[in-house]
C-alpha positions as CSV (number, residue, x, y, z in Angstrom):
1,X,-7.1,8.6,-7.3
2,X,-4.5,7.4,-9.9
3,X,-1.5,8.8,-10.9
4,X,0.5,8.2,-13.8
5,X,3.8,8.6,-14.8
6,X,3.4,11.5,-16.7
7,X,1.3,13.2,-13.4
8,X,5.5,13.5,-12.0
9,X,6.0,16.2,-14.0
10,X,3.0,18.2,-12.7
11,X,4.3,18.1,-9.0
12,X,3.9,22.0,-8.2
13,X,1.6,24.3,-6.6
14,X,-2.1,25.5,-7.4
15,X,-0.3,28.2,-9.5
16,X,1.0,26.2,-11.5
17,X,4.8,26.3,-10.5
18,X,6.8,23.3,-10.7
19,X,8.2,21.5,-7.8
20,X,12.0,21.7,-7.1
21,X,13.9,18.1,-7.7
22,X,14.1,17.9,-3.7
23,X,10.1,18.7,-3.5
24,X,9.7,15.9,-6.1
25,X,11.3,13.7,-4.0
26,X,9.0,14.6,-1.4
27,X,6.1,14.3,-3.1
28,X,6.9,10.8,-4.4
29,X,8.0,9.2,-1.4
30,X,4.6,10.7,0.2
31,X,2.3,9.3,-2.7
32,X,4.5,5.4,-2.3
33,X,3.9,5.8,1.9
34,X,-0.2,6.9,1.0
35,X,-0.4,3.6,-1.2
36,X,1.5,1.3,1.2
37,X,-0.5,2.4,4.2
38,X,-3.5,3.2,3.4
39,X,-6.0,1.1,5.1
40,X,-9.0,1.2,2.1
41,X,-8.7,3.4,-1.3
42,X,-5.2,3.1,-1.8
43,X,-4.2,3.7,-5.1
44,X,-4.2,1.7,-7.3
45,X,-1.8,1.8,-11.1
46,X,-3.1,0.2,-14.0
47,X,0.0,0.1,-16.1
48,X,2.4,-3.0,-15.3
49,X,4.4,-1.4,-12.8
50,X,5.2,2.2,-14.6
51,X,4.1,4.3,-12.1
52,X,5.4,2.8,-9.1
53,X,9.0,2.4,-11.1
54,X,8.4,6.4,-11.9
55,X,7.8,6.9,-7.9
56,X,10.6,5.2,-7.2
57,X,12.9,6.9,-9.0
58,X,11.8,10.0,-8.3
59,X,11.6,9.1,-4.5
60,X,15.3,7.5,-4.7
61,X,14.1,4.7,-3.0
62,X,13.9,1.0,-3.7
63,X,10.3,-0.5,-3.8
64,X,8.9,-3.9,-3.3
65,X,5.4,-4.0,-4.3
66,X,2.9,-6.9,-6.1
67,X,2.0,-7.4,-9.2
68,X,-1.6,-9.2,-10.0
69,X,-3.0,-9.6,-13.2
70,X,-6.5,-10.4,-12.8
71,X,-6.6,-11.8,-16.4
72,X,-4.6,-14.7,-15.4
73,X,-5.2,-14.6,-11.6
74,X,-1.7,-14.5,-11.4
75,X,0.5,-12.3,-8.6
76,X,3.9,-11.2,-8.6
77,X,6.6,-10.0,-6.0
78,X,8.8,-7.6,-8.0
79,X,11.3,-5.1,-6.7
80,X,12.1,-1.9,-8.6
């Protein structure tokens, strides 16, 4: 599964009614615990950080997640 930023603003139910701010929180907290606890097919964001910073925002919550750029076989620690 991968979720972008923009998937935030789809939070809602099957008919299509937007989540409350509260529920968003929720929702975002639950998709960061899925990804740090998942023991195989976690997600997994292809966008530099965006979605996790989105999550995180959303969630209220301060994050500390890595960073690897497989172009440069490089990873980084960063906190958002």
């Amino acid at each position: 599964m991968t979720l972008t930023r923009s998937d935030l603003k789809w939070y809602g139910n099957e008919w299509g009614i937007p989540a409350t701010p509260e529920q968003v929180k929720v929702l975002a907290l639950n998709d960061l615990r899925a990804s740090a606890h998942a023991e195989r097919d976690a997600l997994v964001w292809d966008d530099d950080g965006a979605t996790v910073q989105a999550l995180a925002n959303a969630a209220g919550v301060a994050v500390t997640y890595v960073h690897v750029d497989l172009a440069t076989m490089t990873a980084e620690r960063r906190t958002v």
